[in-house]
C-alpha positions, 0 to 999 in steps of 0.5 A, spaced: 225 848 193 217 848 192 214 842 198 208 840 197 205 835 203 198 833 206 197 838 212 194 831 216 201 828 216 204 827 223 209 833 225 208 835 218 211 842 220 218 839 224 219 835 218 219 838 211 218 846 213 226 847 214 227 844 207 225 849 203 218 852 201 213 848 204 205 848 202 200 844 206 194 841 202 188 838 204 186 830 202 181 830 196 183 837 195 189 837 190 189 836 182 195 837 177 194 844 177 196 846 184 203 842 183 205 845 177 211 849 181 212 843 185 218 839 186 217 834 192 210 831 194 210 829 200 203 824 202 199 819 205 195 814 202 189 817 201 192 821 196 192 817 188 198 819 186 198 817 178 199 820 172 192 825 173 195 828 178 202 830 175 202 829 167 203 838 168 208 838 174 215 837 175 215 833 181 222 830 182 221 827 189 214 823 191 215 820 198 210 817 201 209 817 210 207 809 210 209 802 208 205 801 203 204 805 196 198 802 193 196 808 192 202 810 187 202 808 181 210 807 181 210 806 174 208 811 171 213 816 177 219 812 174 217 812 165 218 820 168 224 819 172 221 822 179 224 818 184 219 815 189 221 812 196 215 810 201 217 808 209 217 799 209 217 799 216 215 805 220 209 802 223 211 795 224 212 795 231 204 799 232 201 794 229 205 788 233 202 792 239 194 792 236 196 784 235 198 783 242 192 787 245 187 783 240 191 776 242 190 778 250 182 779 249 182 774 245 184 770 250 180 771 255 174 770 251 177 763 250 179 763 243 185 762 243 190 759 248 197 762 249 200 756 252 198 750 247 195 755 240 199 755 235 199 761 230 200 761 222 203 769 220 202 770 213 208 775 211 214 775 214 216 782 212 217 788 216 210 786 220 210 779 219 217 779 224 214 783 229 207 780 230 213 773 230 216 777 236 210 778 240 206 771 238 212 768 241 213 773 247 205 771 249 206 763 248 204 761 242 207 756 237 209 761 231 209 757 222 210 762 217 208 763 210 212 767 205 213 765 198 218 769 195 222 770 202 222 762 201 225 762 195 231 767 196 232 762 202 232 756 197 236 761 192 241 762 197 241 755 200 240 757 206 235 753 211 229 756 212 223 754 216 217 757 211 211 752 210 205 752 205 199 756 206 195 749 206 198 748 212 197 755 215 190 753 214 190 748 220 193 754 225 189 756 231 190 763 228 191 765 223 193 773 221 195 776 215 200 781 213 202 782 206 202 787 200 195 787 195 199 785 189 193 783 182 198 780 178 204 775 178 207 770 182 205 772 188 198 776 187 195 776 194 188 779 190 183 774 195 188 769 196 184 768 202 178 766 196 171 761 198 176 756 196 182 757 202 176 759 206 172 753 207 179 749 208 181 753 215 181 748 221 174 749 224 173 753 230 180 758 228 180 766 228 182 769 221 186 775 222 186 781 216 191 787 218 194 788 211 190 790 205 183 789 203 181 785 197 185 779 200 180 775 203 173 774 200 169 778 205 161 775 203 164 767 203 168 769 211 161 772 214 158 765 211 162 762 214 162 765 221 155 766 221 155 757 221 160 757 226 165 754 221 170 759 225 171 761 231 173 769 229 175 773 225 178 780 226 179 786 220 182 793 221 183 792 213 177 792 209 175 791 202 172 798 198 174 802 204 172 808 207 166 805 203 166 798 208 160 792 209 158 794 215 154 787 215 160 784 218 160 788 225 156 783 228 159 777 227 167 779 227 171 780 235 174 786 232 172 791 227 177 797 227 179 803 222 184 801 219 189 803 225 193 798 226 199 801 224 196 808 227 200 809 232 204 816 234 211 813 233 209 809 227 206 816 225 213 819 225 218 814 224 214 815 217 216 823 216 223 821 219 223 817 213 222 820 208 225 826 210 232 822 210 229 819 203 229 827 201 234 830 203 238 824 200 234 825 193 236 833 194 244 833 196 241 836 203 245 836 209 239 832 214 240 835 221 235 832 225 229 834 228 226 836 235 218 833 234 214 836 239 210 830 242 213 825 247 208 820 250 214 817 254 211 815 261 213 811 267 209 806 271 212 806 276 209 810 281 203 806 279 199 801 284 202 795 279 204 789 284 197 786 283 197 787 275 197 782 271 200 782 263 193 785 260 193 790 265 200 793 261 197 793 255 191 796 256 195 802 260 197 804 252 193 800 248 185 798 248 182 794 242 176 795 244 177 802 244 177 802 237 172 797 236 167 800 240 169 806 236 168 805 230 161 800 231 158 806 234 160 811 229 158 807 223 152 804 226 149 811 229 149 814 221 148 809 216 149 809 209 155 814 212 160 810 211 166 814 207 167 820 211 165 817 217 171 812 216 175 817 214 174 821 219 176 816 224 182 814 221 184 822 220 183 824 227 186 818 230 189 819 237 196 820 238 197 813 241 203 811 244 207 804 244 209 799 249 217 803 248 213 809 251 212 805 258 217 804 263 215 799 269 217 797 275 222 791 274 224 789 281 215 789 284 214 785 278 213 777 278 220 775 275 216 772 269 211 778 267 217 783 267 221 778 262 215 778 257 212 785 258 220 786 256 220 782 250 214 786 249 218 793 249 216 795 255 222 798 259 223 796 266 226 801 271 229 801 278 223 802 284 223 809 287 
């Protein structure tokens, strides 16, 4: 079996190069001509996968590493009879982490209060359940927005405690985790329009961390630079790599679209596809000894005195990103597609929270129990 996978995908080697011929390609640097042999196409979301580009193969397999899959034309793979899988799920708990990190910074900036604020989650997916997990865990009253998820609860007749956008709108904060869909019932191309804009309670941080084109970027700068909101946090643009740079100035956080970036999420997403393909194919998985562990113990660290956002950036630093990629595209203007891109591609191997054992019997009884609702794992002294 011929393989062909984006040579930029986590532990690529580990994961596909014992189940058959696998041939590694650079991003930007496929066409039809090269996957002609091919059986399994295995990409990232750079990578355009339509009719252009498999009108002259005989791919059977197309797996995409990430949760989304806008990048496929689906339809197109199934008039052919190419099967598809992507990962749905296999960053969820990264992006919770960043979410986590922002909420804390965000805190302390006196935007939001963790006691008394209450967040409004758009999608209650994969994502959506994690984010609800770690809102919780840090205090905040959580209300759930999710259309289609409401209406099989309603089909079913079981209770359900989803409300109406309209009513996310009076939220604190308010954070975005849906996929970019154009058309149908549930289109999400600009929900968050001039319209819905306008009408989100004053003084509140609107959060984007799932596709561009879900809100209306040029009526969010007006309304930041009048003070009718309080923030605004993007990780997801519209037009990337090609982003407003324009909005740098007036958003808390401006990061790459790195979210879901981190190593685990990464892995977990091969892990993935490599099940998908060996089901695909009648292969016998065995499974797959990856070469980096970020495992570390706290433990042996001076962390009596720590308090929760001490914990958090031991693993994850917001303003590492933010501050990276402000600098980066301020310092080339007119730069932006390989500079953004080049961020996201030589993203470090960042850990998660599960990475990280603490000391549970010298930690303040209430910070252990949230720092474990956090995934942080507790450990005996030693």
């Amino acid at each position: 079996m011929l393989i062909y996978a984006d040579k930029n995908i986590a532990e690529v080697a580990a994961g596909f190069s014992d189940l058959g011929d696998l041939q590694l390609y650079q991003p930007g640097k496929i066409d039809k001509n090269i996957l002609e042999k091919a059986d399994a196409l295995v990409v990232r979301s750079v990578t355009k996968v339509n009719q252009e580009l498999l009108s002259q193969s005989k791919v059977q397999f197309v797996g995409s590493v990430t949760a989304g899959f806008n990048h496929v034309d689906t339809s197109y793979l199934s008039s052919r009879g190419t099967a598809f899988f992507s990962a749905p799920g296999c960053n969820a708990v990264s992006v919770s982490d960043y979410i986590t990190g922002v909420l804390l910074e965000l805190s302390l900036r006196g935007k939001v209060n963790l006691k008394t604020g209450r967040i409004g989650i758009v999608g209650f997916g994969c994502v959506g359940k994690q984010v609800d997990r770690v809102a919780q865990a840090l205090g905040l009253k959580t209300l759930l927005h999710d259309p289609p998820l409401e209406r099989e609860a309603i089909a079913s007749g079981l209770p359900h405690s989803f409300i109406s956008l309209d009513e996310i709108l009076d939220c604190d904060v308010i954070t975005i985790h849906v996929p970019y869909e154009k058309k149908g019932p549930d289109a999400t191309h600009q929900l968050f329009n001039e319209g819905r804009l306008k009408r989100i309670k004053k003084g509140a941080v609107l959060m984007n961390i799932s596709r561009g084109g879900i809100v209306d970027e040029q009526t969010l700068m007006a309304l930041l630079q009048k003070g009718q909101l309080g923030g605004a946090v993007l990780d997801t643009w519209d037009n990337e790599p090609n982003i407003n740079t324009g909005l740098f100035p007036y958003l808390d956080f401006a990061t790459p679209h790195i979210a879901g970036h981190s190593w685990n999420g990464k892995v977990n997403g091969v892990r993935m596809i490599r099940s998908s393909l060996c089901g695909h194919f009648k292969i016998k998985e065995t499974p797959v000894p990856y070469s980096v562990s970020l495992s570390a113990d706290l433990s042996a660290e001076e962390t009596k005195n720590w308090k929760l956002m001490d914990f958090v950036k031991r693993t994850y630093d917001v303003n590492v990103d933010d501050q990276g990629l402000r600098e980066a595209m301020n310092k080339e203007p007119g730069s932006g597609t390989p500079i953004f891109e080049a961020l996201r591609q030589n993203y470090r191997q960042r850990p998660e929270f599960s990475d990280f054992t603490f000391p549970a019997t010298t930690t303040e009884k209430t910070l252990a129990q949230t720092l474990i609702k956090l995934r942080f794992k507790p450990s005996a002294n030693r």
